[in-house]
C-alpha positions in Angstrom: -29.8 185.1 -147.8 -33.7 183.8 -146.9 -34.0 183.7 -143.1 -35.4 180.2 -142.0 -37.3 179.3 -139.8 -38.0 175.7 -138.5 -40.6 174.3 -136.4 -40.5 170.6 -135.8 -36.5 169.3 -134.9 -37.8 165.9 -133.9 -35.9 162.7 -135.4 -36.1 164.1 -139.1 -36.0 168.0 -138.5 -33.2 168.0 -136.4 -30.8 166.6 -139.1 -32.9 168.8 -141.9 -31.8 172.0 -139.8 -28.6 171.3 -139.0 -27.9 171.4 -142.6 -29.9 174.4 -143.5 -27.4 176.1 -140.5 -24.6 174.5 -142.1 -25.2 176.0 -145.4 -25.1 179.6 -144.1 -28.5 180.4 -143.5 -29.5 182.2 -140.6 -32.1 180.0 -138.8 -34.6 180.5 -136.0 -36.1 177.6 -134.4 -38.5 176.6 -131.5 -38.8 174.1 -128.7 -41.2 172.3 -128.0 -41.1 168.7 -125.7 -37.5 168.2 -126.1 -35.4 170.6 -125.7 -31.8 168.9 -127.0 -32.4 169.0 -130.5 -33.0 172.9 -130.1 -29.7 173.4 -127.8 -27.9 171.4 -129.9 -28.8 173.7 -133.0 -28.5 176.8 -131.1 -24.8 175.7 -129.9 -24.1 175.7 -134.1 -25.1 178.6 -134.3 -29.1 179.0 -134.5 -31.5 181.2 -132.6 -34.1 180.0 -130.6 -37.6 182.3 -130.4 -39.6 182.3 -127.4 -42.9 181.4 -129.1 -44.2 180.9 -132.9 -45.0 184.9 -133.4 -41.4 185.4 -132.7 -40.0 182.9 -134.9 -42.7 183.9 -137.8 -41.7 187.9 -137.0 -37.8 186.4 -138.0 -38.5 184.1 -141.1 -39.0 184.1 -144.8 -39.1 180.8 -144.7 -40.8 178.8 -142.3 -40.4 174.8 -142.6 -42.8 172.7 -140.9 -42.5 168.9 -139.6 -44.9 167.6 -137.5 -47.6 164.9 -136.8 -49.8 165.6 -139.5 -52.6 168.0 -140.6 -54.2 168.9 -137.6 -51.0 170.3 -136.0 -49.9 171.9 -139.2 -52.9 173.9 -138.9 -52.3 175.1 -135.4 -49.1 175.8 -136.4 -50.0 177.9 -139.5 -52.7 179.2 -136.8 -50.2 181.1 -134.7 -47.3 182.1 -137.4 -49.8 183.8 -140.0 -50.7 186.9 -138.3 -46.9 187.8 -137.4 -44.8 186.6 -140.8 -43.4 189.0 -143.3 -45.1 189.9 -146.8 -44.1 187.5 -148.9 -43.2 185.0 -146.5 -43.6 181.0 -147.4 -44.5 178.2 -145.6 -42.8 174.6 -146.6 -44.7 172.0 -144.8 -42.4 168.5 -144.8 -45.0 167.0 -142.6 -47.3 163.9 -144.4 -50.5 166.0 -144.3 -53.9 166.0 -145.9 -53.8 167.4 -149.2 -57.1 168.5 -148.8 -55.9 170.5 -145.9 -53.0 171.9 -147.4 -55.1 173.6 -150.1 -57.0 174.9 -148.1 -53.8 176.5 -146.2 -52.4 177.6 -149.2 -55.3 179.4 -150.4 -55.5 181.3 -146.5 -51.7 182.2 -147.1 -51.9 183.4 -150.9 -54.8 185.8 -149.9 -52.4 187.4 -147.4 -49.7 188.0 -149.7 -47.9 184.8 -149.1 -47.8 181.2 -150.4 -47.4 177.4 -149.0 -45.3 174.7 -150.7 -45.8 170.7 -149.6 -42.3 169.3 -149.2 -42.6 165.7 -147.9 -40.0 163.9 -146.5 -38.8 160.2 -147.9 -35.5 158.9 -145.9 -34.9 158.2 -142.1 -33.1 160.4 -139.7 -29.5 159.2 -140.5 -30.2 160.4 -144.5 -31.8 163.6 -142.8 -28.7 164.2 -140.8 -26.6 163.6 -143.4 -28.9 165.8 -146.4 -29.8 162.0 -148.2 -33.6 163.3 -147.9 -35.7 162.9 -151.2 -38.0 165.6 -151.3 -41.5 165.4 -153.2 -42.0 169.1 -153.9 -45.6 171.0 -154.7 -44.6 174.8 -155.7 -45.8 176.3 -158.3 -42.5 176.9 -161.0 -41.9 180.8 -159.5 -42.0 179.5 -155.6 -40.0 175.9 -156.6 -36.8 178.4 -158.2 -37.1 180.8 -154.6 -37.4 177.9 -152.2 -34.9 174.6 -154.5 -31.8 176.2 -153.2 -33.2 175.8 -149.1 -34.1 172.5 -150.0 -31.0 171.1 -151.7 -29.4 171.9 -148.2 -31.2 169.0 -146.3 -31.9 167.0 -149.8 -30.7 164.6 -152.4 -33.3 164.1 -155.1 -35.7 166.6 -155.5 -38.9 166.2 -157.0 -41.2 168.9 -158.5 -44.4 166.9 -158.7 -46.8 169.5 -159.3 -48.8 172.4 -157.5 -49.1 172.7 -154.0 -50.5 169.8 -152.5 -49.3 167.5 -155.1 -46.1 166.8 -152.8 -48.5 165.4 -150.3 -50.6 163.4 -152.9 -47.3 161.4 -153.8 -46.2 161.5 -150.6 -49.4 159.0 -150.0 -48.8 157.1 -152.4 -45.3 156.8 -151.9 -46.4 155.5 -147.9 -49.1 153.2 -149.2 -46.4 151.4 -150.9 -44.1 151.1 -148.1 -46.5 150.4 -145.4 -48.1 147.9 -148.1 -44.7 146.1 -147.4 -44.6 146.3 -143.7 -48.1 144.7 -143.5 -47.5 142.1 -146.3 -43.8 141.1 -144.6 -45.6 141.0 -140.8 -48.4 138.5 -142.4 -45.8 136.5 -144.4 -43.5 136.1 -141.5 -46.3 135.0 -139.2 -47.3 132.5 -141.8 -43.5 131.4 -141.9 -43.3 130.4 -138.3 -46.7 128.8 -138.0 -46.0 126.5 -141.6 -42.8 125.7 -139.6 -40.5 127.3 -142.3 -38.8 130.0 -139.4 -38.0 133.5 -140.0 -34.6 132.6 -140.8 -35.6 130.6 -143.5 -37.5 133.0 -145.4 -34.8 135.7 -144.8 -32.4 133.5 -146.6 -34.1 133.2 -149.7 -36.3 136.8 -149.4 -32.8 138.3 -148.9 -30.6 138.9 -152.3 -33.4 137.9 -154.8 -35.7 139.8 -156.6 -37.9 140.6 -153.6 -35.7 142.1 -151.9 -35.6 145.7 -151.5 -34.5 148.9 -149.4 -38.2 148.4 -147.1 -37.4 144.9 -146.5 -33.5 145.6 -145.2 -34.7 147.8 -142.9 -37.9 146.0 -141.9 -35.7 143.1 -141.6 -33.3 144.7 -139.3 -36.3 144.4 -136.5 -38.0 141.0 -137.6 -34.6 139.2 -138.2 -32.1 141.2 -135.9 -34.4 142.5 -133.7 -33.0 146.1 -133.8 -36.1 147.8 -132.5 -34.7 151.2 -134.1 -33.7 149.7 -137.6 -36.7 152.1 -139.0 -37.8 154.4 -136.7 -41.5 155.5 -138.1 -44.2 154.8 -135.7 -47.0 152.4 -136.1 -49.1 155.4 -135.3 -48.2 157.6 -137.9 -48.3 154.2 -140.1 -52.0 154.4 -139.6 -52.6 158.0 -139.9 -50.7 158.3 -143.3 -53.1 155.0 -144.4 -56.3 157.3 -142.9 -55.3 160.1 -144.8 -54.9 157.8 -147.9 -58.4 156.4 -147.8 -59.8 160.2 -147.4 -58.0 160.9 -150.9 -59.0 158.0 -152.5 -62.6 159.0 -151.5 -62.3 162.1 -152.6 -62.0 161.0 -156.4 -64.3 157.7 -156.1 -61.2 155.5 -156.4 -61.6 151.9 -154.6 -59.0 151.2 -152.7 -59.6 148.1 -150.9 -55.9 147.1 -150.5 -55.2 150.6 -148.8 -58.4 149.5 -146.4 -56.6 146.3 -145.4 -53.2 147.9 -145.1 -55.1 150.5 -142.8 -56.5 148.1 -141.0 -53.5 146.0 -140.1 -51.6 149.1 -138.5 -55.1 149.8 -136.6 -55.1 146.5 -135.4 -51.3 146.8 -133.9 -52.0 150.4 -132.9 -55.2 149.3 -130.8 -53.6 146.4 -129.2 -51.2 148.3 -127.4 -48.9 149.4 -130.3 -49.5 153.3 -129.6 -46.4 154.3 -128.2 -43.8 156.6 -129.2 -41.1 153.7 -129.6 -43.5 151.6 -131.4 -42.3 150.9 -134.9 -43.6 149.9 -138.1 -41.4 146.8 -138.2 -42.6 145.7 -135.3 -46.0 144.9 -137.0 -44.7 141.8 -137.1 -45.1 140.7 -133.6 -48.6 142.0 -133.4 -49.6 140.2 -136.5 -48.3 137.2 -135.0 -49.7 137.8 -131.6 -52.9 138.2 -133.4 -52.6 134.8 -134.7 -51.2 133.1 -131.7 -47.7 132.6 -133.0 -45.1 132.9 -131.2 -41.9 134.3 -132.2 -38.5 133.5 -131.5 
């Protein structure tokens, strides 16, 4: 079987490796701040390297989830020199596409190659290998590396060549975050018109606008779970960033994206930087922008 490796077992890895383990691959993965996710694979069964050469040195596969393109790069950085001919790296992260060409074009020319495999789901579908996976391989690396992937995901989609899985994966965030900044501005509007967040769930919820984002997004502005969608208002506006660079990049307009982007920089800014800040809880800073208060 294809040896794994895995760098990244944060809130989406963690469950993603767990089920590559628990399909019978032999997996090597690394720590980095928090150690539990790592003892809690190696206690299944995994191995943990010492540093990234090690794990590259062990690996014909190497997935990668992290913050975006920047740490990818790093990443990709330290593992190149020490990985096996032949070897690929799957980057799950939301990256630039303009980036991962360029990493794939670095890898090819050493005898390897680089597929984008993006992540939609939250860590319970990761834990339980729900994940939909928007998947840039060319045909001949998509047949070598579908198997791996089926292990931690439900739908898979070929989309393309490398760095097309990122492309949608943009788009695919624009939508959602389109949501979280149109709900946040609508709820806001609901309590200062006197309506109540109550009373636009009742009719929002059920009807035609209703959808998967909204349940979830819900479960914070309603419920006030502050872990009903844990994605971070941070990585909200780097996604949105990264957007705006590709619609640049092929002289599209995208002045919706630009005011999606800037309602997250505006939360992000005002003191919603934090690890356990939340893209559902846009909604309070929308409203604290405004000078409603919420109940």
């Amino acid at each position: 079987m294809e040896r794994i490796g895995f760098v990244g077992t944060g809130l989406m890895g963690h469950g993603m490796a767990a089920n590559i383990l628990a399909a019978g691959y032999p997996l090597t993965v690394i720590a980095h701040r928090n150690r539990a996710p790592v003892e809690d694979l190696v206690a299944k069964g995994a191995t943990e390297a010492a540093d990234l050469a090690e794990l590259a040195a062990a690996s014909d596969i190497v997935h990668i989830c992290a913050p975006g393109s920047p740490q990818v790069e790093a990443i990709v950085d330290a593992l190149i020199d020490h990985l096996p001919a032949g070897a690929v790296v799957i980057d799950c992260s939301t990256s630039n596409p303009v980036s991962t060409e360029a990493l794939a074009a670095r890898l090819e020319a050493r005898g390897m190659a680089m597929a984008d495999a993006p992540l939609g789901g939250t860590p319970v579908q990761a834990a339980a290998g729900e994940l939909a996976a928007m998947v840039g391989a060319s045909d001949a690396l998509f047949a070598r590396i579908e198997p791996v992937i089926a292990t931690w995901a439900g739908p898979i989609a070929r989309v393309g060549p490398t760095g097309a899985g990122h492309k949608m994966k943009l788009l695919n965030n624009f939508l959602a975050m389109g949501y979280g900044a149109i709900y946040a501005e609508a709820l806001a509007l609901a309590e200062r018109t006197g309506l109540g967040t109550e009373t636009f769930d009742r009719v929002i919820s059920g009807s035609r606008l209703d959808c998967g984002f909204y349940q979830t997004f819900r479960g914070y502005a309603v419920d006030g779970n502050r872990e009903a969608h844990k994605f971070t208002l941070t990585n909200a506006l780097k996604d949105m960033t990264y957007l705006a660079a590709m619609a640049g990049g092929v002289q599209v307009a995208n002045p919706v994206g630009a005011a999606v982007r800037n309602s997250y920089a505006l939360a992000v800014n005002t003191g919603g930087g934090g690890a356990e800040d939340y893209v559902p809880h846009l909604v309070d800073f929308v409203a604290r922008a405004n000078g409603v208060a919420r109940g």
